[in-house]
KEDREN-759043 format. One record per residue (C-alpha): residue number from 1; residue in one letter; x, y, z. Coordinates in steps of 0.2 Angstrom, whole numbers. Example, Ala and Ser with C-alpha at 12.3 -4.5 7.8 and 13.67 -1.06 7.14 Angstrom:
2
     i   aa       X       Y       Z
     1    A      62     -22      39
     2    S      68      -5      36
# end
This chain:
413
     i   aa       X       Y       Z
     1    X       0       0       0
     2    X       8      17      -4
     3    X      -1      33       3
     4    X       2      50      -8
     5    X      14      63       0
     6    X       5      77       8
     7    X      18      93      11
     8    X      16     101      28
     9    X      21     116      38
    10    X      20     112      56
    11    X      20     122      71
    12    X      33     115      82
    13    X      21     108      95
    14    X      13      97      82
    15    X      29      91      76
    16    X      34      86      95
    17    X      19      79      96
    18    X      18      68      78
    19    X      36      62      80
    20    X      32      55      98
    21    X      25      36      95
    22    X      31      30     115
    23    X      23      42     127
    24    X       6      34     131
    25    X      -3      50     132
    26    X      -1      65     120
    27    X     -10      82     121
    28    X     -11      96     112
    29    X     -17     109     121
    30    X     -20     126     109
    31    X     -30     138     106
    32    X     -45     142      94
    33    X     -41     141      75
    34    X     -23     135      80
    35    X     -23     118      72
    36    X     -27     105      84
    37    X     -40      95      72
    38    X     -28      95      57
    39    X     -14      88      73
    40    X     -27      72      76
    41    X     -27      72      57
    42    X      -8      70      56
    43    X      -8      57      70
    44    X     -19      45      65
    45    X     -12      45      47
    46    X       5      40      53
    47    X      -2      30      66
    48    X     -11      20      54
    49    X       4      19      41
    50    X      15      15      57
    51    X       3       0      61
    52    X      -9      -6      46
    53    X     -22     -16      48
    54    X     -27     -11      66
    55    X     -41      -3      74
    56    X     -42      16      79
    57    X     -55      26      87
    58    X     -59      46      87
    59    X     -70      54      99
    60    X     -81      71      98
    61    X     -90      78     115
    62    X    -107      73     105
    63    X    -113      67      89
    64    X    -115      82      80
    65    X     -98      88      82
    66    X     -92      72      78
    67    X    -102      74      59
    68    X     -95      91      57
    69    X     -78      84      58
    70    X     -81      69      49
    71    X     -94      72      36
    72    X     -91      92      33
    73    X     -80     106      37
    74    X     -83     127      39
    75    X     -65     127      40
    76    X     -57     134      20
    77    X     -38     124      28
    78    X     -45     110      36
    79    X     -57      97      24
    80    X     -67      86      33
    81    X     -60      68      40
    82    X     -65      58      25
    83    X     -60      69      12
    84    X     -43      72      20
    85    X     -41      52      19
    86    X     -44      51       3
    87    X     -35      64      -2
    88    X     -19      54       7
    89    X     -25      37      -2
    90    X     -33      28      11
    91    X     -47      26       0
    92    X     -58      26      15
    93    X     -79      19      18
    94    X     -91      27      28
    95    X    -104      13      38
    96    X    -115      28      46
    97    X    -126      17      52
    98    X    -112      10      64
    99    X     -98      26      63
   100    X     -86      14      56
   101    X     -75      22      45
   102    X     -67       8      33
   103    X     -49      11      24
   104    X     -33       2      15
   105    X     -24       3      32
   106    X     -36      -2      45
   107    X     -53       4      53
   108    X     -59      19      63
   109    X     -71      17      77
   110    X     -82      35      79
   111    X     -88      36      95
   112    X     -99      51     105
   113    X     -91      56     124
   114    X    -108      62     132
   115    X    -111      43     131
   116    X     -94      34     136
   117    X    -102      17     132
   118    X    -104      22     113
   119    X     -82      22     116
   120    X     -82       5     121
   121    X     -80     -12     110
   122    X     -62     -19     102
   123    X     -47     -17     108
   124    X     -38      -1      99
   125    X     -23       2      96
   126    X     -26      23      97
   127    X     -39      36     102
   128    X     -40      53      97
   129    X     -51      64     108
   130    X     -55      78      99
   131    X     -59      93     112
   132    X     -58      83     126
   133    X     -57      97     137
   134    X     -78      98     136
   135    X     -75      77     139
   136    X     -80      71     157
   137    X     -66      60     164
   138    X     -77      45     162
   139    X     -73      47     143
   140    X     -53      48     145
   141    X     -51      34     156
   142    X     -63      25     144
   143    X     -51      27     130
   144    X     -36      22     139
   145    X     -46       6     144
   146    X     -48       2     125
   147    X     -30       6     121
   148    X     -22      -4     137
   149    X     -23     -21     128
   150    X     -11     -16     113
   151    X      -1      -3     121
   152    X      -6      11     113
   153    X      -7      31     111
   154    X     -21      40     117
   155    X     -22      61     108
   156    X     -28      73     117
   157    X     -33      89     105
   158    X     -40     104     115
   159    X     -43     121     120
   160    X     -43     122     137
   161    X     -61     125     146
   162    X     -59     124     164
   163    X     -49     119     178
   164    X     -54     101     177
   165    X     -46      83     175
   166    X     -37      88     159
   167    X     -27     100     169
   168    X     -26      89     185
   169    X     -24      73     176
   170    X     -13      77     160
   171    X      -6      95     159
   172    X       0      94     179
   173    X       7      76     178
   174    X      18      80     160
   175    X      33      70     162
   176    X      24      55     169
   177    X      19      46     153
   178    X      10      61     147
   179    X      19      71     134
   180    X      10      90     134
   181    X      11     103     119
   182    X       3     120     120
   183    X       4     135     108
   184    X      -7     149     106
   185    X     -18     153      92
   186    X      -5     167      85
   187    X       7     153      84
   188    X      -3     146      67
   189    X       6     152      53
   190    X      -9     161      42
   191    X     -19     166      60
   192    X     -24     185      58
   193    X     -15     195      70
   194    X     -32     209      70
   195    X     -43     195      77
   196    X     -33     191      89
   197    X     -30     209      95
   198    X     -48     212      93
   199    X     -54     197     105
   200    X     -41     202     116
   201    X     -49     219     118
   202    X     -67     211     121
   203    X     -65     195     131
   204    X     -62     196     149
   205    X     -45     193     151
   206    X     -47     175     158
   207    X     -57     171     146
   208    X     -45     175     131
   209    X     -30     168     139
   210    X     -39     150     137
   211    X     -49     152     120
   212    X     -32     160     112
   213    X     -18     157     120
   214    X     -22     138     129
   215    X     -18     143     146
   216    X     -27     137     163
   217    X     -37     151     170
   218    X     -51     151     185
   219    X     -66     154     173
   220    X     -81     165     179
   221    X     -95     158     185
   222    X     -88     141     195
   223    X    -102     138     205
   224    X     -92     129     220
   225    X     -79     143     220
   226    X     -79     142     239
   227    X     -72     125     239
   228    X     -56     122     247
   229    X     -45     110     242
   230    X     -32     114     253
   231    X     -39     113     267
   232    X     -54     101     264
   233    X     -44      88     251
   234    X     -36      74     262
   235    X     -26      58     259
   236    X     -38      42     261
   237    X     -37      34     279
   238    X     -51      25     289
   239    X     -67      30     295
   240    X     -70      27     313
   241    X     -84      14     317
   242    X     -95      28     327
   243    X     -97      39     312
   244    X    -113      36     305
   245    X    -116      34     286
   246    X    -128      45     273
   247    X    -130      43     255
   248    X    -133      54     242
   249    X    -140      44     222
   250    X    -144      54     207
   251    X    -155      41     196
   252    X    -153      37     179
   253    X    -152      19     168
   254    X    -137      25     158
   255    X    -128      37     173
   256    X    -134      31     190
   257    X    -125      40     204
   258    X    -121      39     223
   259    X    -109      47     236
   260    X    -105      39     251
   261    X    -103      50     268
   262    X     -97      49     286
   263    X    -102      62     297
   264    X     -92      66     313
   265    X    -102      65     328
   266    X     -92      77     338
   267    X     -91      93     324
   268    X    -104      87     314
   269    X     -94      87     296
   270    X     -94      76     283
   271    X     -82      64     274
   272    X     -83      59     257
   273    X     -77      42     257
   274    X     -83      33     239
   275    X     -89      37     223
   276    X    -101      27     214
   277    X    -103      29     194
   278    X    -104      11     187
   279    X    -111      15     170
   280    X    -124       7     162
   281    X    -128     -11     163
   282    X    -133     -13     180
   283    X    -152     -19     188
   284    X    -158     -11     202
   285    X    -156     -26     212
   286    X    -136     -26     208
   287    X    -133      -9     215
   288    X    -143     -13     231
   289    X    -129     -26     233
   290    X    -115     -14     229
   291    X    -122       0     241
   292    X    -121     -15     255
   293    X    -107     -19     251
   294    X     -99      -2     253
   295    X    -106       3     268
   296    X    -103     -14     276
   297    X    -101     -14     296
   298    X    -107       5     298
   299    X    -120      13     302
   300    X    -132      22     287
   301    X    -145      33     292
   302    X    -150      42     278
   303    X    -152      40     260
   304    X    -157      53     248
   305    X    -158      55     230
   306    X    -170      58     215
   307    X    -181      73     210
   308    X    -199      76     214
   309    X    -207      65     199
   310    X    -194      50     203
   311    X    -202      43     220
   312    X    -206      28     207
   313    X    -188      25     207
   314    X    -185      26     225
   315    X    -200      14     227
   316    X    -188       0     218
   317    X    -173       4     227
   318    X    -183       2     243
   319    X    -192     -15     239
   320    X    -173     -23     237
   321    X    -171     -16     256
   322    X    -160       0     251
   323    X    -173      14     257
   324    X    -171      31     248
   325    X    -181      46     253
   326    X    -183      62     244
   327    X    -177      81     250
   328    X    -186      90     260
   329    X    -185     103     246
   330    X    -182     100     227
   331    X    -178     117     221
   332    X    -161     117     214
   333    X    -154     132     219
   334    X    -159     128     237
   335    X    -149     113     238
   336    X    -134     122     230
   337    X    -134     135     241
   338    X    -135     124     254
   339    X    -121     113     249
   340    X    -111     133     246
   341    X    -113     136     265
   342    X    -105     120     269
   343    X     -91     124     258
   344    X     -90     141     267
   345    X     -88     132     283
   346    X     -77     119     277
   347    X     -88     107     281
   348    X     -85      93     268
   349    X     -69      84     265
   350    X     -64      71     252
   351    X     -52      59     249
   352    X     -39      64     237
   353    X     -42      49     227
   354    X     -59      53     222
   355    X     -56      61     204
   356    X     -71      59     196
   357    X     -82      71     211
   358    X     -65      82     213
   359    X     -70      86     192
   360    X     -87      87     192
   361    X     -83      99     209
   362    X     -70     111     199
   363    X     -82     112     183
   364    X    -100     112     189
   365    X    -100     130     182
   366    X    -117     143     177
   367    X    -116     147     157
   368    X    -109     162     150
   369    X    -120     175     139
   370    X    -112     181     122
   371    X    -102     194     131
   372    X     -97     181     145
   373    X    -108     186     158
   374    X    -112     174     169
   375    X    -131     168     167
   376    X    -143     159     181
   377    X    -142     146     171
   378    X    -130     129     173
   379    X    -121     124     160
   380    X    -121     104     154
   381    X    -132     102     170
   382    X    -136      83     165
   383    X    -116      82     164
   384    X    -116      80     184
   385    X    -124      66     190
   386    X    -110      66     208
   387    X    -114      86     211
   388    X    -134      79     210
   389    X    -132      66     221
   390    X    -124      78     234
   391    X    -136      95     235
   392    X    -150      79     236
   393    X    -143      74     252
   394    X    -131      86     258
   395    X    -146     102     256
   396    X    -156      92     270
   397    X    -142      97     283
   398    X    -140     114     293
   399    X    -121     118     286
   400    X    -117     125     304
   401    X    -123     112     315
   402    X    -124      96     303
   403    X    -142      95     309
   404    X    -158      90     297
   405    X    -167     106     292
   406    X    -185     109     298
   407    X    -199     107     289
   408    X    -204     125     293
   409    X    -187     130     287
   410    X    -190     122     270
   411    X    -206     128     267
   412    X    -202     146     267
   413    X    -191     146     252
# end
């Protein structure tokens, strides 16, 4: 098989990052317009040429990203996937019905990273995540699962978004079998110098310095801002037999939730102890079992979860013997405030190890308005299935005392 030569002008990032075939992980973390698409292009063509005849896979956050990149392109340097493997001589096939994209040097796997499970299937031998800064952690450790068999690469292309799991897990652990790039949007030879003055003139400054220059900035608008880490973040050890257990669940066939507290009877704060995200798959029945498990030789006195219109739900957790009641008030921005004043008070510490709350924690953030004003609104709300299940138990608790709110309390808001 012989592919057709493509001349190239890469910024030196992208060459670091194209000529690097060891380092397990690879990210390319630039800004908007820089070139991180046409990087992932790069990579999976030498990739492939490398290795034919194996399997690949590429990732957007959702489906329809994932056809703009593959199908069709607003971009006049970059051409859509398909045509820029054709244009190379991969001759490639397009199955839409099961996002397999067929060609002379092996197969690519398309996959959505809203829904991690679409990810899943045969062992890869790379993944490209393509913006996997708007990616949950579920998705990254996902396609290093698929890629751990044969040893292979996974690609991170991004701009950075927040102060999340790509910062804490990737960028901050360079060196350690992560190889990081970064490069501003200026750095792309071509890039107009007067749009990049001009959004630097009418973006908050934070905001700029991640959409154009790739750099980690507290963005406006975190709503657990009051969180800290430093203090409240603490290295796993046990938790005393006295200290009785609560649970917080957030429902849901495909994303079912549950945080796993210990309070301390003598200040009344919590402890975060264990995370529960097991995915799809699972009966009712099955997660009773688990929760059991977990909470084996201690105490639990409460277990809370579920909106208003889910006491169904509830219903079949408490027929398998694993009672869950609903909050004494379902509003949402009640139970968030709630969970803020304990944050205030530092009243909620969580192992260290517990990444996937520790993410949703730094990025559970309101939207921004066109002039990136924070709005009223959450952004990706149905992205946060850990932050769900803790304002549903954790807004039942007085933050000061670590007592349950009264019913005359909750019925005045």
């Amino acid at each position: 098989m012989v592919t057709k030569t493509r001349e190239l002008t890469l910024i030196p990032g992208q060459e670091r990052i194209l000529r690097d075939f060891k380092t397990p992980i690879l990210a390319a973390v630039a800004g908007t317009g820089a070139g991180k698409t046409l990087t992932g292009y790069f990579w999976l063509h030498s990739r492939m040429e490398a290795d034919p005849g194996l399997t690949w896979g590429v990732a957007e956050p959702n489906y329809p990203m994932l056809a703009k990149v593959i199908t069709t392109s607003s971009d006049p340097e970059r051409p859509d996937l398909l045509s820029f493997l054709r244009s190379i001589g991969h001759k490639p096939q397009y199955h839409a019905v099961d996002r397999i994209i067929e060609t002379l040097f092996g197969q690519i796997y398309l996959g959505s990273a809203d829904n991690p499970d679409s990810m899943q299937g045969a062992a890869l031998k790379g993944y490209w995540l393509d913006e996997a800064g708007q990616m949950s952690l579920r998705a990254f450790e996902t396609a290093l699962q698929r890629v751990s068999m044969m040893q292979g690469q996974v690609l991170l292309t991004t701009t950075p978004y927040n102060l999340g799991w790509l910062l804490t897990e990737v960028v901050q652990r360079k060196g350690e079998g992560v190889h990081v790039e970064q490069w501003r949007s200026i750095d792309r030879p071509g890039y107009p110098r007067e749009s990049y003055e001009y959004m630097r003139n009418h973006l908050p400054l934070w905001r700029f310095r991640m959409l154009f220059d790739a750099q980690f900035e507290r963005p406006a608008g975190l709503i657990y801002s009051l969180f800290d880490e430093r203090a409240c973040v603490i290295p796993r050890c046990p938790i005393p037999p006295n200290w009785e257990i609560y649970v917080g669940h957030d429902f849901g066939a495909a994303n079912p939730a549950a945080l796993f507290y210990a309070m301390n009877p003598g200040t009344g704060q919590f402890r975060l102890f264990h995370e529960y995200l097991p995915g799809a798959g699972r009966s009712i029945y099955q997660h009773v079992e688990e929760f059991k498990r977990i909470t084996q030789g201690h105490n639990v006195i409460r277990r809370v979860g579920g909106s208003h219109q889910e006491d169904e739900i509830r219903q079949g957790y408490s027929a398998h013997g694993w009672h869950i009641i609903e909050s004494k008030n379902n509003k949402v921005e009640f139970q968030i405030l709630q969970v803020q004043g304990m944050h205030k008070l530092n009243k909620i510490e969580v192992f260290s190890d517990l990444s996937h709350y520790l993410d949703e924690k730094r990025t559970f953030s309101r939207e921004l308005d066109d002039n990136g004003q924070v709005t009223d609104k959450i952004e990706d709300e149905q992205r946060f299935h850990l932050m769900a299940a803790e304002r549903y138990l954790l807004s039942d608790f007085l933050p000061e005392t670590g007592h349950v709110v009264s019913a005359i309390r909750v019925s005045n808001h």
